[in-house]
N, C-alpha and C positions, 0 to 999 in steps of 0.2 A: 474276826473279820471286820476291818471298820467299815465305815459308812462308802459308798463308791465301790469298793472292791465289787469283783464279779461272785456268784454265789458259786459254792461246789456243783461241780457237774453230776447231777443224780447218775448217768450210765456209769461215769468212773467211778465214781463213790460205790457205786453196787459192783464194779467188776469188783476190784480191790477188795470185796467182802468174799465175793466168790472164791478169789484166789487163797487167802487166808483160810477159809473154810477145808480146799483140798489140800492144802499143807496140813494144815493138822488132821485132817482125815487120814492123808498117806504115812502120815508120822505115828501116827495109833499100830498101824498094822506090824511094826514089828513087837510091839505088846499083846498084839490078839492072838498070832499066829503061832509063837512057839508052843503056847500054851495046847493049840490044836493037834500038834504033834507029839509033844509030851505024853498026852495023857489019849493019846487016840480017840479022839472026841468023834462020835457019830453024829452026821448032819443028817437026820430025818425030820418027820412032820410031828412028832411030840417032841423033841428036842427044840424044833424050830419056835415053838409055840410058849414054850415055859421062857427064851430067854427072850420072846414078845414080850412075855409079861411083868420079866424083870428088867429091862428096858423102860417101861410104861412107870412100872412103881421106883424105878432108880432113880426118874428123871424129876419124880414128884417130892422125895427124899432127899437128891442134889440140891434141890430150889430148897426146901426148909433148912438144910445146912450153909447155903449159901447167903439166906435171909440172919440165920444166926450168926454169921461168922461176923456179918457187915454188925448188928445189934451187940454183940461180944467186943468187936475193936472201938465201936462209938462209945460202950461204956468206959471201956478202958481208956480210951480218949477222953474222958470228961463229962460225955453227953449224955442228955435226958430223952428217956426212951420215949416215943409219941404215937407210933404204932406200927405193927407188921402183917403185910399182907401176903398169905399163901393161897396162891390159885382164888378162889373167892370165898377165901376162910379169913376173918380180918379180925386182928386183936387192939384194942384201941384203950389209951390211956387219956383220960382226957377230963377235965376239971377236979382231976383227982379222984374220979371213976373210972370204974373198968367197964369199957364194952365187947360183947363177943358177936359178929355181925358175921351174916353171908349176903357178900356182894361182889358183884361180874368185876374184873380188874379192871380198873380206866386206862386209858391210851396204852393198850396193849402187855401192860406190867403184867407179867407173870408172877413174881412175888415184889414185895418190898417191904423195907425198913429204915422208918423214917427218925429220926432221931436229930434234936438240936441242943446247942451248947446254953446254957444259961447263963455264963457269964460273957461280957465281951474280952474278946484277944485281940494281940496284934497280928499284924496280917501274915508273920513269919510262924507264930501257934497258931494261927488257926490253921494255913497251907498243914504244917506238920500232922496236926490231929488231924485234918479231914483225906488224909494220906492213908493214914492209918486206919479210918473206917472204911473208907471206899475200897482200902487193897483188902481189907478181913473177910470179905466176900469170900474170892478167886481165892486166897490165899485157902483158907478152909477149905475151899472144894477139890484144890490139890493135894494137901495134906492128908485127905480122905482116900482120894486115891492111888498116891503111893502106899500106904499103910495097907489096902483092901487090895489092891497088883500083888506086892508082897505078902499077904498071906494066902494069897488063889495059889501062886508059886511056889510057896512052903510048906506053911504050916497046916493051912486049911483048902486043899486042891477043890474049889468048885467053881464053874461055870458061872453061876449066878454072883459069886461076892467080884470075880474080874469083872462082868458085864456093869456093876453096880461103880467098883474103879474104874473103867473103862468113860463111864457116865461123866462120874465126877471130874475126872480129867479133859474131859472136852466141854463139860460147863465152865470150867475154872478156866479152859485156857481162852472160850470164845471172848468168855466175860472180858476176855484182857487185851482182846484186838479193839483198837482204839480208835472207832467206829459209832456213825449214827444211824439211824434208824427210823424217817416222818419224824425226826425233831427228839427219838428216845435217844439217850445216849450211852456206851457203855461203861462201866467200870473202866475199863482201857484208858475210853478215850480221856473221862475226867481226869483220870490221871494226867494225863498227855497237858489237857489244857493248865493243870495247876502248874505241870512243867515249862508251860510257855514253846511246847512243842507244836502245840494246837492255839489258834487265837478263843477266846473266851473264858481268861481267868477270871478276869474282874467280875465278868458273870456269875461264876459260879461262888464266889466268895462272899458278893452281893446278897445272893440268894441264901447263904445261912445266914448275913450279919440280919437283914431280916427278918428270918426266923428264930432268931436268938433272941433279938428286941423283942417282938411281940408276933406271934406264929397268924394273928387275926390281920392282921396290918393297919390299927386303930391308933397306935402309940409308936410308931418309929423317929426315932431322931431325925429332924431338920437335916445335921448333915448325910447322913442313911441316903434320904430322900433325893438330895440334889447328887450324890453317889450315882443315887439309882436313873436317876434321867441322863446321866452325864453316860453311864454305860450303854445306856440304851442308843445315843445319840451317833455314840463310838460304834458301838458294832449291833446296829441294828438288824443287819444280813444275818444275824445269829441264832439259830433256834429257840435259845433260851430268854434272850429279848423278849419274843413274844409273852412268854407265861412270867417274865420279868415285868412286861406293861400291865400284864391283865393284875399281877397282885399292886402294883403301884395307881394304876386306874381308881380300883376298888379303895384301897386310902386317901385316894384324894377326893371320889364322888360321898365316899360314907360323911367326910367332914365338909363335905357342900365345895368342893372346889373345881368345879365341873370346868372353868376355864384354863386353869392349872392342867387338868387331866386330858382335853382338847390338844393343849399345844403339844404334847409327848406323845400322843394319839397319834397324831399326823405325822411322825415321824415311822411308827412303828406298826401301824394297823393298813390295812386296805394297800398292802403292797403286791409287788407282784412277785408270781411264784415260780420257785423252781422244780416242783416236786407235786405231783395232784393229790396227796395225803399229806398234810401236813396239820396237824391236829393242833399245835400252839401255836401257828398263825393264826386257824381259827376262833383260837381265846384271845389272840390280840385283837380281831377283827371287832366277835364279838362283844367287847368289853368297849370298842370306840362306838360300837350300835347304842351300849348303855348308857355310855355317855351322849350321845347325842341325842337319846330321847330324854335323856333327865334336862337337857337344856334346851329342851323344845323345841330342836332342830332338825330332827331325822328324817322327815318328809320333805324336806327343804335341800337336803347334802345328794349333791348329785351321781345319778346312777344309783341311788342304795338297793334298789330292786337285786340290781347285777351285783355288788359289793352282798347281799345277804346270800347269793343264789351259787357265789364260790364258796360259800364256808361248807365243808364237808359235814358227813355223818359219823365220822368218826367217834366222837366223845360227846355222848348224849346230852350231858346239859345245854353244850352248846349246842347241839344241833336241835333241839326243843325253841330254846330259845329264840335261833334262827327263824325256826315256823313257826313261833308266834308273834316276832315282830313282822313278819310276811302275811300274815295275819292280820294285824296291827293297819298295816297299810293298805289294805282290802276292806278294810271297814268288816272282817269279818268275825263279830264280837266271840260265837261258839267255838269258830276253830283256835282263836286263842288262847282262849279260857282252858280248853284241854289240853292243849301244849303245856301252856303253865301248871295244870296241874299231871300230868306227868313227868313236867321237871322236879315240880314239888317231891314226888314220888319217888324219884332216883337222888335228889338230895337225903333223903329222910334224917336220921337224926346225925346220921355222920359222910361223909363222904372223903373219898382217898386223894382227892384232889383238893374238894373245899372246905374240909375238915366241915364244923358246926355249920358250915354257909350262909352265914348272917347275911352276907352282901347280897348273896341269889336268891335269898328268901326276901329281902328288903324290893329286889328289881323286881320278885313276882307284884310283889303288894303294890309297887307303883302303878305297875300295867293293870291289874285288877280295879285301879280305881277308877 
């Protein structure tokens, strides 16, 4: 969406979710139903309860298949595993260490699998490979459940392995309606955008060049850089903008360019919204707060009371943050201090969002001083 255009209408963008949802709901049922007739399934209250419970555990076992398939297509693609997140079970690969961490999923992610290419490509390989990870998802989770439909039907008639296909099939196909979510996006829809069916290519293309450069954002190339402002500038109405500024903010405030990171700020932060959850405006917002207090400006920029007091609760660093720069402007030295160190607290030594979080441990240490 370039810069001007009107934003998506949140009501239409959720019917349109809706509607997708009972197509494939009512397109499930001629898979659930003959199978009830076949084999004369009794619907009681122990019946009802076991396929709760396979339901429950299908839907937990869809997600790790699905986090694999996307980890299977990126290797095959090229790319370097960097870590996978199931429910708030997190496997993390990182300076050449292994970590094993439980932690609450950020902005809603049920699983993920984050994975980036090491070398640079051109814009035609990279489109192709990041096709290829994004569909291995949905792709797996379908293949799972034709193969588990067709043996509930054949070979192995049970209740439990159709409910389990059943699962898989309606993971794999939501994944593929190409659709957002407070700024999440799906498999679907990325597809859509690399196709130029949806506006936000350059975003998202932006968004692995780099993390292929440098996953910290301390080392990206100059032209990366002016890439990355020039997208931002274009379609700043864009979900991804937002967590596009907050990483380009952070390389420009770590190497002292606070005025650099001002001018792209006020393109993309403190805008107004379409949606009262929207968690990576948030990180835009709050990333123009960082910089404004690194340039000794933030008591000075007008309204910030009300600009801190729209950032949601969403995604806790941010919202930590938020009350302790609310804090900050109170003169109220205790309640900052423990905001800060319960950001400190949810960064700890990795995070799903700010991986090592150099930058958020740096903005604590500033405010501490």
């Amino acid at each position: 969406m370039k810069q001007g255009e009107p934003s998506t209408n949140p009501k239409k963008r959720n019917c349109k979710q809706l509607v997708f949802g009972l197509v494939i709901g009512i397109g499930l049922w001629p898979v659930f139903l003959p199978y009830l007739y076949k084999h004369d399934v009794v619907i009681d209250a122990k019946n009802m309860l076991v396929i709760g419970a396979a339901i429950f555990v299908s839907i937990f076992i869809a997600l790790i298949i699905h986090e694999c398939g996307h980890a299977i297509a990126g290797k095959a693609a090229g790319m370097v595993f960097m870590n996978m997140s199931i429910g708030p079970f997190v496997y993390v690969r990182s300076e050449d260490k292994s970590l094993f961490l439980i932690q609450m999923p950020a902005l809603g992610y049920m699983g993920r699998a984050m994975l980036r290419f090491p070398d640079r490509l051109t814009d035609k390989e990279l489109i192709q490979k990041l096709r290829l990870y994004i569909f291995g998802g949905p792709l797996v989770n379908l293949l799972t459940a034709v193969i588990a439909i067709l043996l509930a039907y054949t070979k192995v008639p049970s209740g439990i392995l159709l409910t389990f296909g059943m699962i898989n099939l309606l993971f794999g196909s939501i994944n593929l309606i190409p659709t957002e979510n407070n700024g999440m996006q799906t498999d679907g829809r990325l597809l859509a955008m690399l196709s130029r069916k949806q506006p936000g290519k350059e975003l998202v293309l932006l968004s692995y060049r780099m993390m292929q450069e440098d996953p910290e954002g301390t080392n990206w190339r100059p032209e990366t850089v002016q890439a990355a402002e020039e997208a931002i500038r274009n379609h700043s109405d864009h979900p991804i903008a937002g967590a596009l500024f907050y990483s380009l903010s952070s390389h420009y405030t770590m190497l002292g360019k606070t005025a650099d990171a001002e001018t792209i700020g006020r393109i993309a932060a403190f805008r107004a919204r379409s949606q009262k959850v929207d968690p990576l405006q948030d990180m835009a917002d709050i990333a123009m707060v960082h910089i404004l207090h690194q340039a000794g400006k933030l008591r000075e920029e007008p309204n910030i009371r009300g600009k801190l007091a729209i950032i949601g609760p969403t995604e806790k660093i941010t919202r930590h943050f938020r009350d302790a720069y609310t804090a900050y402007l109170d003169d109220n030295c205790n309640k900052m201090m423990n905001e800060l160190d319960a950001a400190e607290k949810v960064l700890g030594k990795w995070h799903s969002l700010y991986l090592e979080g150099h930058y958020e441990k740096k903005r604590i240490e500033e405010l501490r001083a």
